[in-house]
N, CA, C and O atoms as a MOPAC input file, in Angstrom:
PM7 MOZYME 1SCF
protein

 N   -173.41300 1  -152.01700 1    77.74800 1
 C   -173.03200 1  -153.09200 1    78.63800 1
 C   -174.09800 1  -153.18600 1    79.71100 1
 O   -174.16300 1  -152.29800 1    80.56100 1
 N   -174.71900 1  -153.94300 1    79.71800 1
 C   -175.54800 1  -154.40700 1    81.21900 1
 C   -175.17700 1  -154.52600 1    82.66800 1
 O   -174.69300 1  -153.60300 1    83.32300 1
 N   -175.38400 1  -155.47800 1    83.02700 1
 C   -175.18600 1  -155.06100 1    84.41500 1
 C   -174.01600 1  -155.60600 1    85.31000 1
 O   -173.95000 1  -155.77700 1    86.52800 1
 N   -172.83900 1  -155.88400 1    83.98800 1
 C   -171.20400 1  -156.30500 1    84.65400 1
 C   -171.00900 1  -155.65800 1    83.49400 1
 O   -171.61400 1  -155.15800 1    82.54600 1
 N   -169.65300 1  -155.90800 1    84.03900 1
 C   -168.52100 1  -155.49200 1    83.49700 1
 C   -166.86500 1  -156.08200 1    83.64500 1
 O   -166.24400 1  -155.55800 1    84.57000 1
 N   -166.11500 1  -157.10600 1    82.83100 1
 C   -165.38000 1  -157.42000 1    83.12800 1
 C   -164.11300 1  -156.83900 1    82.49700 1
 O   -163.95200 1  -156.50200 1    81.32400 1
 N   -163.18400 1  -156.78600 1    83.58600 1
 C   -161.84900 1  -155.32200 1    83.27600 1
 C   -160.99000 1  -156.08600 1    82.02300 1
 O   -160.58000 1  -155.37700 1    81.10400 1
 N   -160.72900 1  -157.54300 1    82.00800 1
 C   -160.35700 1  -157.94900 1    81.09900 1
 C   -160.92300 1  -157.78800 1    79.72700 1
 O   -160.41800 1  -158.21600 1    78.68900 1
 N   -161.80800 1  -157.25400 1    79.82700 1
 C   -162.65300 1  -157.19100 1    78.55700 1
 C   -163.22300 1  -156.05000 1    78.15100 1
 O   -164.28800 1  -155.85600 1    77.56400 1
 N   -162.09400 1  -155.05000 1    78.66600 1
 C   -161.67600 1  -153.47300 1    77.94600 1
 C   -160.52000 1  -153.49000 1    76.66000 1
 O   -159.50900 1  -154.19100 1    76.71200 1
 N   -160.76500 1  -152.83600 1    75.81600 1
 C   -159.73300 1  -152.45000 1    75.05000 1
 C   -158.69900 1  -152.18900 1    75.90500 1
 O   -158.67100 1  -151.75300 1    77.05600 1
 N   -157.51600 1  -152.67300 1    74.82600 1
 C   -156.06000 1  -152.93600 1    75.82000 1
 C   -155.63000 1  -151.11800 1    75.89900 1
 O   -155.00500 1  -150.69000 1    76.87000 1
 N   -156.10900 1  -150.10800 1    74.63900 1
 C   -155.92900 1  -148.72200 1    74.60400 1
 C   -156.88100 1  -147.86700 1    75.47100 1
 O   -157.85400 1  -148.12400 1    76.18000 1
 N   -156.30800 1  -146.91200 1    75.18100 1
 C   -156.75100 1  -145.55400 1    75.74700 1
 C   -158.39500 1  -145.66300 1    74.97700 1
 O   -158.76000 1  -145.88400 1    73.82300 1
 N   -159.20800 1  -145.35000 1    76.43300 1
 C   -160.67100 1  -145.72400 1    75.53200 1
 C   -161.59100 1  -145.36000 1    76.75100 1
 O   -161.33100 1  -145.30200 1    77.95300 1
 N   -163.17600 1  -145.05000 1    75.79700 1
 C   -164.00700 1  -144.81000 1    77.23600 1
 C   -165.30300 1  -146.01800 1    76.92400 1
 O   -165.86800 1  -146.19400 1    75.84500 1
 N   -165.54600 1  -146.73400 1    78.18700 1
 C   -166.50200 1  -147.26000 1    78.43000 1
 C   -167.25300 1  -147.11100 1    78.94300 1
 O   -166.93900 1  -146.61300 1    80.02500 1
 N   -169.04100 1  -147.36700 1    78.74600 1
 C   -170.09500 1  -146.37800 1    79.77100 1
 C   -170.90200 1  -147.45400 1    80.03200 1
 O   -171.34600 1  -148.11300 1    79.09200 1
 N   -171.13900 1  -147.71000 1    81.08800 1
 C   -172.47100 1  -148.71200 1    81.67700 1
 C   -173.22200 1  -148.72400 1    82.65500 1
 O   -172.90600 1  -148.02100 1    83.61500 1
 N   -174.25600 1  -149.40100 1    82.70200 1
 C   -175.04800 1  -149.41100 1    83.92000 1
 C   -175.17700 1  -149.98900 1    85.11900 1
 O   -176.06300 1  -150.83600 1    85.01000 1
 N   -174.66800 1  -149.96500 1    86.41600 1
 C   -174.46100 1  -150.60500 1    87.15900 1
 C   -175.78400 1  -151.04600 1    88.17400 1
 O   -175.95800 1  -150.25800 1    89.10400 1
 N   -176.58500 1  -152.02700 1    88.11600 1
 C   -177.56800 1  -151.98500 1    89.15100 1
 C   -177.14000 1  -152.45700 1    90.28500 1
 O   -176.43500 1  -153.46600 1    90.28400 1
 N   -177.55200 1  -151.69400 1    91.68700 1
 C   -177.86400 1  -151.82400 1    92.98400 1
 C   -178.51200 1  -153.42400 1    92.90600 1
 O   -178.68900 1  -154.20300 1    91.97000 1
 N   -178.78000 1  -153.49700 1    94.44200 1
 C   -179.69100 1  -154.38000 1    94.77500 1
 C   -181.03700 1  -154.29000 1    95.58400 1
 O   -181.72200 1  -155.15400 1    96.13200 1
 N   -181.21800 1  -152.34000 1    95.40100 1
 C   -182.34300 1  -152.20000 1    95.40900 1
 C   -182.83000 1  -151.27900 1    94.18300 1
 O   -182.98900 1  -151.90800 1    93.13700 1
 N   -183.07600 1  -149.99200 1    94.13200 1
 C   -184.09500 1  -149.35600 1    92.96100 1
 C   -183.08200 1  -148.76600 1    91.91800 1
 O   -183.16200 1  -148.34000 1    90.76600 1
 N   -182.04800 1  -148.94300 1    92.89400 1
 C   -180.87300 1  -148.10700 1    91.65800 1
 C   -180.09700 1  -148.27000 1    90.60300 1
 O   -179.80900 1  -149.43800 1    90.34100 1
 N   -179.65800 1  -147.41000 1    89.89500 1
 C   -179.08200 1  -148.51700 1    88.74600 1
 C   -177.98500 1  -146.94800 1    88.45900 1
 O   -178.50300 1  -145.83100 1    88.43200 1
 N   -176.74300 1  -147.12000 1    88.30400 1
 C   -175.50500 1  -146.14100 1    88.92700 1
 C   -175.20300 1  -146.01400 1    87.04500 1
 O   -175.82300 1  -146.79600 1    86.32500 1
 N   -174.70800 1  -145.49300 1    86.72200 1
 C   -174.01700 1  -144.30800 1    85.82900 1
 C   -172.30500 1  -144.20700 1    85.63600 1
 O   -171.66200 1  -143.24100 1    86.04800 1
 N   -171.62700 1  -145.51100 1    84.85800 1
 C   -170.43100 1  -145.80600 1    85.37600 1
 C   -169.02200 1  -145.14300 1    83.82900 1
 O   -169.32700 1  -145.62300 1    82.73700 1
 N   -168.44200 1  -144.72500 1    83.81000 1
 C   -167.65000 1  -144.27900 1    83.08600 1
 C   -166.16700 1  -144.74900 1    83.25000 1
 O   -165.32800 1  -144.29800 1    84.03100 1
 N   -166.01000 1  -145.94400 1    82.16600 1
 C   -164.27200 1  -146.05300 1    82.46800 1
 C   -163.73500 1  -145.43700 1    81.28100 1
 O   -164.33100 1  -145.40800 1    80.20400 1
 N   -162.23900 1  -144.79300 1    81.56900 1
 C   -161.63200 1  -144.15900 1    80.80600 1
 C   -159.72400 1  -144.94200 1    80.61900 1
 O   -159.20200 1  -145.14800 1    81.71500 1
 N   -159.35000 1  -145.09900 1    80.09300 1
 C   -157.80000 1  -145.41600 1    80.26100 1
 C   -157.72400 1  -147.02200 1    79.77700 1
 O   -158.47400 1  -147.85100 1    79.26200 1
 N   -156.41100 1  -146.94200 1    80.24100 1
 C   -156.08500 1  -148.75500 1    79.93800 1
 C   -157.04400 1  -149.82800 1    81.07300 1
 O   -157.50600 1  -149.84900 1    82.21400 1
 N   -156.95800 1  -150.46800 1    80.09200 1
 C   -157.60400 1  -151.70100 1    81.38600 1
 C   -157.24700 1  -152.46700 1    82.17200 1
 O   -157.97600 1  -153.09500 1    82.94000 1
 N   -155.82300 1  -152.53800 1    82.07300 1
 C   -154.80900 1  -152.98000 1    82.58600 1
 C   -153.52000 1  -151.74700 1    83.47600 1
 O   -152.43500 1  -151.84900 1    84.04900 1
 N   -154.34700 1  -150.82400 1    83.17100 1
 C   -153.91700 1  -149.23500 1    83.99800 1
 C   -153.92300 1  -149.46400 1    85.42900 1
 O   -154.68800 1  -150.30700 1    85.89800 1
 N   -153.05400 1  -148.71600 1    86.24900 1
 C   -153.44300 1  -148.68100 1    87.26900 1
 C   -154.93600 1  -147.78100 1    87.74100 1
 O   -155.18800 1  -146.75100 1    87.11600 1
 N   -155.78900 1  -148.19400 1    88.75500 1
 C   -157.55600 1  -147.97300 1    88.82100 1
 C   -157.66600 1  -146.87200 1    89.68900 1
 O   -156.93200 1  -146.77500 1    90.67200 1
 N   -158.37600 1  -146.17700 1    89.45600 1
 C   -158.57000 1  -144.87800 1    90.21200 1
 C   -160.30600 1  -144.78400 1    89.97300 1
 O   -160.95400 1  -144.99300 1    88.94800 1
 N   -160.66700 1  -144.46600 1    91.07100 1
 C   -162.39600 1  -144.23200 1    91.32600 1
 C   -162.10100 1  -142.99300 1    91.91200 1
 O   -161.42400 1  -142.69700 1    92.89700 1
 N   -162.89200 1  -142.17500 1    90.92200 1
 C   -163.43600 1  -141.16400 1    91.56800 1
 C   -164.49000 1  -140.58300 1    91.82900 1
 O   -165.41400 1  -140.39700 1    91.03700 1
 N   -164.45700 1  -140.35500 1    92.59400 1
 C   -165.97800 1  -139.46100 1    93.80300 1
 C   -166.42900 1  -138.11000 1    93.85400 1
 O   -165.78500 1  -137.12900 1    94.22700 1
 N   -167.64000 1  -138.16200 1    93.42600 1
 C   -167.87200 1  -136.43200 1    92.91300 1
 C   -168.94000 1  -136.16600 1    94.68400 1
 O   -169.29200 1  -137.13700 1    95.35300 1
 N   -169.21100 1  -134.90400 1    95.04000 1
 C   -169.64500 1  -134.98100 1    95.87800 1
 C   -170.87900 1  -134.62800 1    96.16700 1
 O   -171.14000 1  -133.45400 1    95.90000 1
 N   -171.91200 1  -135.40200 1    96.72800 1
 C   -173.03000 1  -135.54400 1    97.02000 1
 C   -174.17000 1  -135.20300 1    98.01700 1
 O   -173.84200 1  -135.07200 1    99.19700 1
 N   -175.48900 1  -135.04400 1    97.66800 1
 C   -175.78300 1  -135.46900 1    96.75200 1
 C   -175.53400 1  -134.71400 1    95.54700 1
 O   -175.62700 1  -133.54700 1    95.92800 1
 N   -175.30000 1  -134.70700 1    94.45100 1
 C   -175.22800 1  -133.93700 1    93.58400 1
 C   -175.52600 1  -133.90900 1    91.96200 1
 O   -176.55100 1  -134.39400 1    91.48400 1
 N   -174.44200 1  -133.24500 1    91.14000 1
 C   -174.35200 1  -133.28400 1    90.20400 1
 C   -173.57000 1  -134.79000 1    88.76600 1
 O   -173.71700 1  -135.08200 1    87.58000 1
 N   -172.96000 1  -135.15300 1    89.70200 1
 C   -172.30900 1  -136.58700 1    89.34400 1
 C   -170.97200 1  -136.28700 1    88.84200 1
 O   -170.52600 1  -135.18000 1    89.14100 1
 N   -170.22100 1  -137.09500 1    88.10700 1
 C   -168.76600 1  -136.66500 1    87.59000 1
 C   -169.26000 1  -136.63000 1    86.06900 1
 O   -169.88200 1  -137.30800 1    85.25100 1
 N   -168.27500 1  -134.82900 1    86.27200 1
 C   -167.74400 1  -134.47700 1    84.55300 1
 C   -167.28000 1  -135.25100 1    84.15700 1
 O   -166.67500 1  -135.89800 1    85.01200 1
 N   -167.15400 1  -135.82300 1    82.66500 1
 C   -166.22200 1  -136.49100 1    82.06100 1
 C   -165.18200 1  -135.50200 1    81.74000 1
 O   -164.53000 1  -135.81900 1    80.74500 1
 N   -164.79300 1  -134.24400 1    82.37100 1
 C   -163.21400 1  -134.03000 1    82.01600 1
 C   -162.85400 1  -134.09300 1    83.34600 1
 O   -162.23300 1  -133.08300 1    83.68000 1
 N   -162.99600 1  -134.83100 1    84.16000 1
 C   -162.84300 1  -135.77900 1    85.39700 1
 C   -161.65200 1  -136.48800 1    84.79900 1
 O   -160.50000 1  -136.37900 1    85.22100 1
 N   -161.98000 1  -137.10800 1    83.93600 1
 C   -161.13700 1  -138.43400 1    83.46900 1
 C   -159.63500 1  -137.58100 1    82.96800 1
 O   -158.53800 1  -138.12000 1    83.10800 1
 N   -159.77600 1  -136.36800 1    82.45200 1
 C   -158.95300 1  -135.71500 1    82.37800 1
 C   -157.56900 1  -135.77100 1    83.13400 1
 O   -156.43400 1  -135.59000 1    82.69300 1
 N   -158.03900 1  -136.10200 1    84.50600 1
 C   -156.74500 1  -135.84700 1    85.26800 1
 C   -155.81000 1  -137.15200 1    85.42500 1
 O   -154.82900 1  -137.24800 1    86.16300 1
 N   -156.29400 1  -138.05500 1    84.63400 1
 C   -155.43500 1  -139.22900 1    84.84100 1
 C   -154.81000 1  -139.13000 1    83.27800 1
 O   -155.34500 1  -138.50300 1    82.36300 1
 N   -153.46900 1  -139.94500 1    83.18000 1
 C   -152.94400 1  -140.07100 1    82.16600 1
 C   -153.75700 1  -141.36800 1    81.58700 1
 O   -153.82500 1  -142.20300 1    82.48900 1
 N   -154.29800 1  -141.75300 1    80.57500 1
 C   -154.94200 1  -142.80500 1    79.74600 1
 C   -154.11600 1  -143.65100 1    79.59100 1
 O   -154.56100 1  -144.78600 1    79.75700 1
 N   -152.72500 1  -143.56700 1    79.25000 1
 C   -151.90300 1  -144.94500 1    78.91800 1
 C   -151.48200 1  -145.41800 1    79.58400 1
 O   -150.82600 1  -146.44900 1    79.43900 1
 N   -151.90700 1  -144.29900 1    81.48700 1
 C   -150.85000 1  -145.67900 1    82.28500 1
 C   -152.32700 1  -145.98700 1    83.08600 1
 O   -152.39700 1  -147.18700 1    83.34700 1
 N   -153.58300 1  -145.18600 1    83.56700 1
 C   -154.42400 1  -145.18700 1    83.85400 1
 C   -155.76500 1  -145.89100 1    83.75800 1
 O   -156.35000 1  -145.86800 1    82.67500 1
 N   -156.29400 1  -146.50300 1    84.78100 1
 C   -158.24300 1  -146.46300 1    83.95200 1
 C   -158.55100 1  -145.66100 1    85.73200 1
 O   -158.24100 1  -145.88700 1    86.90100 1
 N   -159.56100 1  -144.37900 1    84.71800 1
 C   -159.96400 1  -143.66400 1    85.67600 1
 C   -161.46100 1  -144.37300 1    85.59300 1
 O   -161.90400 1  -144.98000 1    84.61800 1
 N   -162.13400 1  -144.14200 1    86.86900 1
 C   -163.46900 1  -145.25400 1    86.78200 1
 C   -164.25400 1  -144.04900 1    87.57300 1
 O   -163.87000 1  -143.74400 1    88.70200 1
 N   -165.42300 1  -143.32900 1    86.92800 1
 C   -166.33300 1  -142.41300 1    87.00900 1
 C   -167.70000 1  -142.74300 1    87.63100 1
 O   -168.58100 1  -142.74300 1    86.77100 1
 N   -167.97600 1  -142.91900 1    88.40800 1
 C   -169.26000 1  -143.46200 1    88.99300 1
 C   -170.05200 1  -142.17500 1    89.19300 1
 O   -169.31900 1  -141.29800 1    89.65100 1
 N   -171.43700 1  -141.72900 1    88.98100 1
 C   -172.55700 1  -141.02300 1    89.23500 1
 C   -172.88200 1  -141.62400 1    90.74600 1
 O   -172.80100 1  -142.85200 1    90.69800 1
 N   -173.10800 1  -141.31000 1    91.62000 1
 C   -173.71100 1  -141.99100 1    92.72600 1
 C   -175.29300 1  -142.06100 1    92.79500 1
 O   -175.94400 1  -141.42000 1    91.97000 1
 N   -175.75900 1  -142.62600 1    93.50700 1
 C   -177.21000 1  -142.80000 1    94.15200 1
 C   -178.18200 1  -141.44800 1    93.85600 1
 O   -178.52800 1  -140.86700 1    94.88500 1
 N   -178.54500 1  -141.01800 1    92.90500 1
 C   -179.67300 1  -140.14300 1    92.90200 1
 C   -178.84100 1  -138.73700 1    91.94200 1
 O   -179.46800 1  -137.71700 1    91.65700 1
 N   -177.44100 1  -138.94000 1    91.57300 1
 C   -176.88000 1  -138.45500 1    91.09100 1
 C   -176.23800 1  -138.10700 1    89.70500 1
 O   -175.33600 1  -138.91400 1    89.47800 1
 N   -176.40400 1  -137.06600 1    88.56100 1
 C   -175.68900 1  -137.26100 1    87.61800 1
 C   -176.95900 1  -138.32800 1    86.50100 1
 O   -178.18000 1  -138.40200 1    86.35900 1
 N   -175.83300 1  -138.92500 1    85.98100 1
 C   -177.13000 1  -139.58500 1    84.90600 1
 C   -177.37300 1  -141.33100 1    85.71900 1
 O   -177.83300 1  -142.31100 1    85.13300 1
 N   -177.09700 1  -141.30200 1    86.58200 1
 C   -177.39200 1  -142.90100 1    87.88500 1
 C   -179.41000 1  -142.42600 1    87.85300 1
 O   -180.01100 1  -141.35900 1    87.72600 1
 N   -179.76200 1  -143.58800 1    88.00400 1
 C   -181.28500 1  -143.36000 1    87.96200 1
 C   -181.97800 1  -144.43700 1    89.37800 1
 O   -181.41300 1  -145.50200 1    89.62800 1
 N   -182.94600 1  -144.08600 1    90.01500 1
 C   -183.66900 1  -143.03900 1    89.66000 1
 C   -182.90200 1  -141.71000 1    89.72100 1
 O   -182.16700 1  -141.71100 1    90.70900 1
 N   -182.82700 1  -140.71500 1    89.09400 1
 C   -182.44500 1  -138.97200 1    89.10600 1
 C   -182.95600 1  -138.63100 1    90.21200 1
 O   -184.01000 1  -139.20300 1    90.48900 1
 N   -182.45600 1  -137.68200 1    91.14600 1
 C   -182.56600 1  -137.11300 1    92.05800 1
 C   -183.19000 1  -137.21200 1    93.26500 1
 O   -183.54400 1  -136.33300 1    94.05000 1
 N   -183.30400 1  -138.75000 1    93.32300 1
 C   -183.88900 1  -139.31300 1    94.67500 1
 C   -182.80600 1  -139.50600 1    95.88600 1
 O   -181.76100 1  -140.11300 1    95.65100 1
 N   -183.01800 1  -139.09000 1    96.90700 1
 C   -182.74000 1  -139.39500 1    98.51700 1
 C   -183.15400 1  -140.76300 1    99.01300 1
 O   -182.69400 1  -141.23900 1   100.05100 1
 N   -184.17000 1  -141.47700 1    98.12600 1
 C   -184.81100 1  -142.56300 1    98.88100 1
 C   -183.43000 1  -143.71300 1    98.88700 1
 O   -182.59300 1  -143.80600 1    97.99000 1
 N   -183.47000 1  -144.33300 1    99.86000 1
 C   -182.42900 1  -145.56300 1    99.75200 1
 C   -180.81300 1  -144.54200 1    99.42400 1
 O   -179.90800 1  -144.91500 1    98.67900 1
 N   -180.83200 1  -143.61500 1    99.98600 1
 C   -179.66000 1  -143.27900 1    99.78200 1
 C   -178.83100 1  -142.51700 1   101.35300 1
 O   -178.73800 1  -141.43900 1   101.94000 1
 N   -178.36500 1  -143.97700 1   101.45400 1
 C   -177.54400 1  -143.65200 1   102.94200 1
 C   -175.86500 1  -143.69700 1   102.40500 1
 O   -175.47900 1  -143.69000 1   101.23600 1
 N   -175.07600 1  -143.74300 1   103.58700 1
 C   -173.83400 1  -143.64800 1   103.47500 1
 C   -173.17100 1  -145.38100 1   103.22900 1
 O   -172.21200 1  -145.86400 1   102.62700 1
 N   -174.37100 1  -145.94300 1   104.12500 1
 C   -173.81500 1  -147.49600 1   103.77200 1
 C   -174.18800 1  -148.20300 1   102.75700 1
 O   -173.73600 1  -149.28400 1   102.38000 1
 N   -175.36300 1  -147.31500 1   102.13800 1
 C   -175.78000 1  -147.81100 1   100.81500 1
 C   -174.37900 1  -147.58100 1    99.59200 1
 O   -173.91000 1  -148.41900 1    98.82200 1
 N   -174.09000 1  -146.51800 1    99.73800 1
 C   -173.03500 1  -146.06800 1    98.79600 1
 C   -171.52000 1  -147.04600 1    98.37000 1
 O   -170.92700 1  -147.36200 1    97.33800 1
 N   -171.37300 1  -147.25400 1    99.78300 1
 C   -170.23200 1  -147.79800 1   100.41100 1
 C   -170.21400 1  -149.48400 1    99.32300 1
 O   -169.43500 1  -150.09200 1    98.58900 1
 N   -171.46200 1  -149.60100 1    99.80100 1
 C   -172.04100 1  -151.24300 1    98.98600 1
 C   -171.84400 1  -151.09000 1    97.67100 1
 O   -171.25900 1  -152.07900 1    97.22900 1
 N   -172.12500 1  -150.10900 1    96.66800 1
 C   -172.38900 1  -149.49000 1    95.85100 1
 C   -170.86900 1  -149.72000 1    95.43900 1
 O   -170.60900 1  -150.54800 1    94.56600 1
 N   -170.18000 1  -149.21700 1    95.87000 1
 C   -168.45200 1  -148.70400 1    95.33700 1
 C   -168.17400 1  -150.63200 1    95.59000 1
 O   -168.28400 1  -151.41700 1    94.64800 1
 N   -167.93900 1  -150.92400 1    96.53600 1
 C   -167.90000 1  -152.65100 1    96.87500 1
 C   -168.04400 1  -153.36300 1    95.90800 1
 O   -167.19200 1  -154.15800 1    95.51400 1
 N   -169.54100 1  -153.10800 1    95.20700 1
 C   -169.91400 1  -154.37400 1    94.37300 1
 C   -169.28900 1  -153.77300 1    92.77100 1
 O   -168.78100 1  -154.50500 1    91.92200 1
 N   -169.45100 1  -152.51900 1    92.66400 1
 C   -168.41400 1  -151.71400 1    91.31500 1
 C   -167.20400 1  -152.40000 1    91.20500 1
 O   -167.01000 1  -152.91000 1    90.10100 1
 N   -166.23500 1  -152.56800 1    92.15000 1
 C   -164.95900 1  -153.30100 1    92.19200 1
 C   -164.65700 1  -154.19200 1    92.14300 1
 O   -163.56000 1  -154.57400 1    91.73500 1
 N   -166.19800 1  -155.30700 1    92.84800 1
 C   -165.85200 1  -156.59200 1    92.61600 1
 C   -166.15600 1  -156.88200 1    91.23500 1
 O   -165.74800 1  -157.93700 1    90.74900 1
 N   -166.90100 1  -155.97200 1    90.47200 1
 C   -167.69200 1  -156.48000 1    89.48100 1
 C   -166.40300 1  -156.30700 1    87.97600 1
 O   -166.33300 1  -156.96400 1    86.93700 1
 N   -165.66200 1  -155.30400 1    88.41300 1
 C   -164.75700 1  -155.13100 1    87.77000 1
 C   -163.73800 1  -155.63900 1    87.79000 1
 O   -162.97900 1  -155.25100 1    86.90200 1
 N   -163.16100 1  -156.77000 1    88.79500 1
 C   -161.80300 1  -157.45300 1    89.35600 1
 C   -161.28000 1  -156.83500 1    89.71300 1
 O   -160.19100 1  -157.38700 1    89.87100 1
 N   -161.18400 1  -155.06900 1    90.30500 1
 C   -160.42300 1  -154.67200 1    90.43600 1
 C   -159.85000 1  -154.99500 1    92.13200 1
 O   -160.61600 1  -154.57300 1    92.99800 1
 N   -158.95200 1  -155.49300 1    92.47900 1
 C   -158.46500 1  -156.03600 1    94.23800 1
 C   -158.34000 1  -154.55100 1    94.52800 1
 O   -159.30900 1  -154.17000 1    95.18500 1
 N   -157.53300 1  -153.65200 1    94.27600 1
 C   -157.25200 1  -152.65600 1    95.26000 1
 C   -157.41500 1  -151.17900 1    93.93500 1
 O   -156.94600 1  -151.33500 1    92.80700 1
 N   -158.02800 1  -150.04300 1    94.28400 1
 C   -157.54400 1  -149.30800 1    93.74700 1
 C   -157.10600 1  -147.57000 1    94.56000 1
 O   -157.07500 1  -147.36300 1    95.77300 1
 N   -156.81700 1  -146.53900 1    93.45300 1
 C   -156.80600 1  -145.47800 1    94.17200 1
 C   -157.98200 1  -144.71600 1    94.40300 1
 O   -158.93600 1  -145.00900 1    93.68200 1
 N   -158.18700 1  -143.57600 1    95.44600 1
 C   -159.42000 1  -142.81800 1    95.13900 1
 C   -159.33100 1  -141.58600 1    94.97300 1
 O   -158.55900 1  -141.12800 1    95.81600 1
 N   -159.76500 1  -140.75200 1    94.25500 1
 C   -159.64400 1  -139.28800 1    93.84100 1
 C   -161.28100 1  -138.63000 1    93.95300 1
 O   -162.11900 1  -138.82300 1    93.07300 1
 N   -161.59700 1  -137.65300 1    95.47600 1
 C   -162.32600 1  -137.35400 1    95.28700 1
 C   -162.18100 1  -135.50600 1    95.64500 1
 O   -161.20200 1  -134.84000 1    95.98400 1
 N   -163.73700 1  -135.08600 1    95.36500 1
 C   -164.07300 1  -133.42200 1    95.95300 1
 C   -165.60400 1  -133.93400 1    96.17200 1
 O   -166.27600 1  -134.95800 1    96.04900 1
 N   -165.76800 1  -132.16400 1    96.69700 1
 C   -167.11000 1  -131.74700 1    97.20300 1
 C   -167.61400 1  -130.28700 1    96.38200 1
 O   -168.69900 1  -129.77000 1    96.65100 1

């Protein structure tokens, strides 16, 4: 999948989707949905800078009532560029999660994070 993603246009089952999300500057994010698409939405946040989210992350949500939504952040995980600091502030991120949600329809979801 390129650089959207529309939630209507997940399998109605238990399923994983992987894509690339580009920034609107050098970045391009590392996105993992897991669950229904019509699930209630959960983003979760691995903590940074770091390693990015396990996929037995997705683990902790139930799939049939769920879409757990896995984002790598900014310099993180398999998000590219890999292991850069450059362009990676707190309000960059923030934008980052923003345009993920709009890009997905999702209006409101939950958040599940660590460090």
């Amino acid at each position: 999948m390129p650089d959207t993603a529309q939630r209507q246009g997940l399998p109605g089952g238990s399923a994983d989707r992987v894509f690339r999300l580009r920034t609107a500057d050098m970045h391009s994010l590392h996105v993992r949905l897991h669950g229904r698409a019509d699930g209630v939405p959960w983003l979760v946040l691995h903590g940074g800078p770091g390693s990015g989210c396990s996929p037995s992350m997705a683990d902790w949500f139930d799939p049939t009532r769920h879409l757990a939504i896995l984002a790598d952040q900014r310099g993180a995980g398999r998000s590219r560029p890999a292991g850069t600091l450059r362009r990676n502030t707190t309000g960059a991120l923030l934008a980052d999660i923003e345009r993920l949600r709009a890009v997905l329809g999702v209006e409101r979801w939950h958040v599940a994070a660590g460090s």
